[in-house]
C-alpha positions as CSV (number, residue, x, y, z in Angstrom):
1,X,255.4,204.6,139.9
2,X,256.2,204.5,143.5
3,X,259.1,201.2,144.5
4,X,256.7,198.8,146.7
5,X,259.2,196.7,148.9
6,X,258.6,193.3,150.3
7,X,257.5,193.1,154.2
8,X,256.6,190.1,156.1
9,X,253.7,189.7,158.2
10,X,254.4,186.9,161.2
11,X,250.8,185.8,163.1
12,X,250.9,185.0,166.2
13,X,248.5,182.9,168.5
14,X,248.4,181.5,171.8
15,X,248.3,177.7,171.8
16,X,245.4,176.1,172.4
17,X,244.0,172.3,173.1
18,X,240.7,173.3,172.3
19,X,239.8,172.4,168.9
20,X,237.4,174.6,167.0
21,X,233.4,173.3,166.1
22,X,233.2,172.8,162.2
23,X,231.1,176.3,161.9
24,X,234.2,178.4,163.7
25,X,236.7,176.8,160.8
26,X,234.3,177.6,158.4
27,X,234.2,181.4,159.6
28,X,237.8,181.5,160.0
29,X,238.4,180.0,156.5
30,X,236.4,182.8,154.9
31,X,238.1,185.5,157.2
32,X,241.3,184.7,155.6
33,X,240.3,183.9,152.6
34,X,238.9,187.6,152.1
35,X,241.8,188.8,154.4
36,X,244.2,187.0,151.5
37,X,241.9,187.2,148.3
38,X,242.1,191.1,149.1
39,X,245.7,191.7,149.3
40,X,246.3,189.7,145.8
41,X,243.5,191.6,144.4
42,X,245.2,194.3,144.9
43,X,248.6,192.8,143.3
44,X,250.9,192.7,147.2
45,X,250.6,189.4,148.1
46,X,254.0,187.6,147.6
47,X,253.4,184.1,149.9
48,X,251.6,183.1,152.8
49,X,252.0,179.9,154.8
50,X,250.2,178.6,158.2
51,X,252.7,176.6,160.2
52,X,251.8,173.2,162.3
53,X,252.4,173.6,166.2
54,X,255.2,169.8,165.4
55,X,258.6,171.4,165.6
56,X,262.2,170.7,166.9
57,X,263.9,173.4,168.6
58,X,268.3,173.4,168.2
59,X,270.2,175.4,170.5
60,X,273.9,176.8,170.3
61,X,275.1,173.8,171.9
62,X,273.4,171.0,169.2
63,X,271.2,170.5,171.6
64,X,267.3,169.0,170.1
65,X,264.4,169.4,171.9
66,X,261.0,168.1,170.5
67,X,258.3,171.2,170.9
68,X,258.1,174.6,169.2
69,X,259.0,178.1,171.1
70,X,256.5,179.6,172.8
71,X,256.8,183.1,174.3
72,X,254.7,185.9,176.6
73,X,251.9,182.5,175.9
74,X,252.4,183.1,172.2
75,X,253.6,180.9,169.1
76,X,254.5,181.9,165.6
77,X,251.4,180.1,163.8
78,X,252.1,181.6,160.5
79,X,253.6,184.3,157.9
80,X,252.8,186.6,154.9
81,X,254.9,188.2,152.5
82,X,253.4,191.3,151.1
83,X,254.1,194.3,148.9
84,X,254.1,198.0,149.7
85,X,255.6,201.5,149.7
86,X,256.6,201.6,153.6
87,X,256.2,200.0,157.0
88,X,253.3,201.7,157.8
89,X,251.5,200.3,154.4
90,X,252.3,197.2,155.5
91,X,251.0,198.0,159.0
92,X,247.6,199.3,157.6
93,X,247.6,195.8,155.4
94,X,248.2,193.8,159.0
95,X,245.3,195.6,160.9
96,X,242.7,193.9,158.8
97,X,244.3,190.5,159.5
98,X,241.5,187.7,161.3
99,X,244.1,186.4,164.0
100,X,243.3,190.0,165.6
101,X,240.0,189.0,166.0
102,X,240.6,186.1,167.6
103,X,243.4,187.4,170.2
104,X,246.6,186.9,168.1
105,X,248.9,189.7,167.1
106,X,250.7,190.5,163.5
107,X,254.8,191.5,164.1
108,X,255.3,193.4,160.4
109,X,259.1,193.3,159.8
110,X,261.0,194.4,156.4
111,X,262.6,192.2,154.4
112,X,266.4,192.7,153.8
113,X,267.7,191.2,150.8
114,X,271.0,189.1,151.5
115,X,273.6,189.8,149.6
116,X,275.8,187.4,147.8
Protein backbone atom coordinates (compact mmCIF):
# COMPACT_ATOMS: atom_id res chain seq x y z
CA UNK A 1 0.00 0.00 0.00
CA UNK A 2 1.29 3.22 -1.23
CA UNK A 3 2.65 5.84 2.12
CA UNK A 4 -0.14 8.72 1.94
CA UNK A 5 1.58 11.85 3.64
CA UNK A 6 -0.20 14.65 5.37
CA UNK A 7 -0.67 18.09 3.24
CA UNK A 8 -2.38 21.12 4.28
CA UNK A 9 -4.78 22.95 2.32
CA UNK A 10 -4.92 26.99 3.40
CA UNK A 11 -8.23 28.98 1.81
CA UNK A 12 -8.04 32.05 1.02
CA UNK A 13 -10.63 34.93 0.45
CA UNK A 14 -10.83 38.43 0.01
CA UNK A 15 -12.53 40.29 2.86
CA UNK A 16 -15.66 41.43 2.57
CA UNK A 17 -18.38 43.76 4.51
CA UNK A 18 -21.09 42.28 2.66
CA UNK A 19 -22.82 39.74 4.46
CA UNK A 20 -24.34 36.83 2.60
CA UNK A 21 -28.54 36.38 2.20
CA UNK A 22 -29.64 33.25 4.24
CA UNK A 23 -30.07 31.12 0.75
CA UNK A 24 -26.10 31.90 -0.24
CA UNK A 25 -25.06 30.31 3.42
CA UNK A 26 -27.26 27.67 2.81
CA UNK A 27 -25.45 26.87 -0.69
CA UNK A 28 -22.19 27.45 0.62
CA UNK A 29 -22.79 25.12 3.63
CA UNK A 30 -23.64 22.18 1.34
CA UNK A 31 -20.73 23.09 -1.01
CA UNK A 32 -18.42 22.29 1.79
CA UNK A 33 -20.12 20.00 3.27
CA UNK A 34 -19.89 17.65 0.09
CA UNK A 35 -16.46 19.29 -0.62
CA UNK A 36 -15.55 17.84 3.18
CA UNK A 37 -18.02 14.67 3.41
CA UNK A 38 -16.03 13.59 0.22
CA UNK A 39 -12.59 13.69 1.22
CA UNK A 40 -13.39 11.65 4.62
CA UNK A 41 -15.34 9.32 2.54
CA UNK A 42 -12.62 8.52 0.99
CA UNK A 43 -10.49 8.15 4.39
CA UNK A 44 -7.83 11.74 3.78
CA UNK A 45 -9.35 14.12 5.76
CA UNK A 46 -7.16 14.73 8.88
CA UNK A 47 -8.81 18.37 10.28
CA UNK A 48 -10.40 21.29 8.93
CA UNK A 49 -11.02 24.61 10.62
CA UNK A 50 -12.61 28.02 9.27
CA UNK A 51 -10.95 31.01 11.02
CA UNK A 52 -12.82 34.34 12.25
CA UNK A 53 -11.50 37.62 10.52
CA UNK A 54 -10.75 38.89 15.01
CA UNK A 55 -6.96 38.60 15.18
CA UNK A 56 -3.86 40.26 16.78
CA UNK A 57 -0.96 40.60 14.74
CA UNK A 58 2.92 40.54 16.86
CA UNK A 59 5.83 41.74 15.12
CA UNK A 60 9.69 41.19 15.84
CA UNK A 61 9.70 44.09 17.90
CA UNK A 62 6.56 42.90 20.59
CA UNK A 63 4.80 45.13 18.81
CA UNK A 64 0.44 44.22 18.92
CA UNK A 65 -1.65 45.46 16.49
CA UNK A 66 -5.52 44.60 16.56
CA UNK A 67 -6.51 43.32 12.84
CA UNK A 68 -5.47 40.18 10.89
CA UNK A 69 -2.95 40.17 7.78
CA UNK A 70 -4.25 40.84 4.67
CA UNK A 71 -2.19 40.44 1.45
CA UNK A 72 -2.57 40.92 -2.72
CA UNK A 73 -6.58 41.79 -1.05
CA UNK A 74 -6.51 38.31 0.40
CA UNK A 75 -6.82 36.72 4.08
CA UNK A 76 -6.23 33.23 5.25
CA UNK A 77 -10.02 32.34 6.11
CA UNK A 78 -9.27 28.77 6.74
CA UNK A 79 -7.25 25.26 6.55
CA UNK A 80 -7.46 21.53 5.83
CA UNK A 81 -5.34 18.77 6.61
CA UNK A 82 -5.54 15.97 4.18
CA UNK A 83 -4.01 12.72 3.23
CA UNK A 84 -2.37 11.60 0.03
CA UNK A 85 0.48 9.99 -2.06
CA UNK A 86 2.03 13.48 -3.46
CA UNK A 87 1.61 17.18 -3.97
CA UNK A 88 -0.19 16.84 -6.88
CA UNK A 89 -2.90 14.42 -5.10
CA UNK A 90 -3.30 16.92 -2.81
CA UNK A 91 -3.59 19.56 -5.65
CA UNK A 92 -6.27 17.50 -7.53
CA UNK A 93 -8.14 17.19 -3.82
CA UNK A 94 -7.84 21.33 -3.72
CA UNK A 95 -9.34 21.97 -7.26
CA UNK A 96 -12.68 20.73 -6.14
CA UNK A 97 -12.62 23.12 -3.16
CA UNK A 98 -16.03 25.88 -3.04
CA UNK A 99 -13.80 29.04 -2.14
CA UNK A 100 -12.74 28.60 -5.91
CA UNK A 101 -16.06 29.21 -6.84
CA UNK A 102 -16.47 32.04 -5.13
CA UNK A 103 -13.05 33.87 -6.01
CA UNK A 104 -10.76 32.52 -3.23
CA UNK A 105 -7.68 30.47 -3.90
CA UNK A 106 -6.29 27.05 -2.11
CA UNK A 107 -2.16 27.40 -1.27
CA UNK A 108 -1.51 23.22 -0.80
CA UNK A 109 1.79 23.06 1.22
CA UNK A 110 3.42 19.69 2.80
CA UNK A 111 3.50 19.08 6.10
CA UNK A 112 7.07 18.57 7.73
CA UNK A 113 7.07 16.76 10.85
CA UNK A 114 9.22 18.59 13.59
CA UNK A 115 11.55 16.74 15.15
CA UNK A 116 12.16 16.47 18.75
Amino acid sequence: MEQLKDYMLLFRMQPSDQQPTQAQLSEMQQQWGTFIGGIASQAKLVSTNRLGFEGILINPSMEIENGISVSNNQTLTGNMVVKASSLNEASEIAKECPVLSMGGSVEVRNIVPMQS
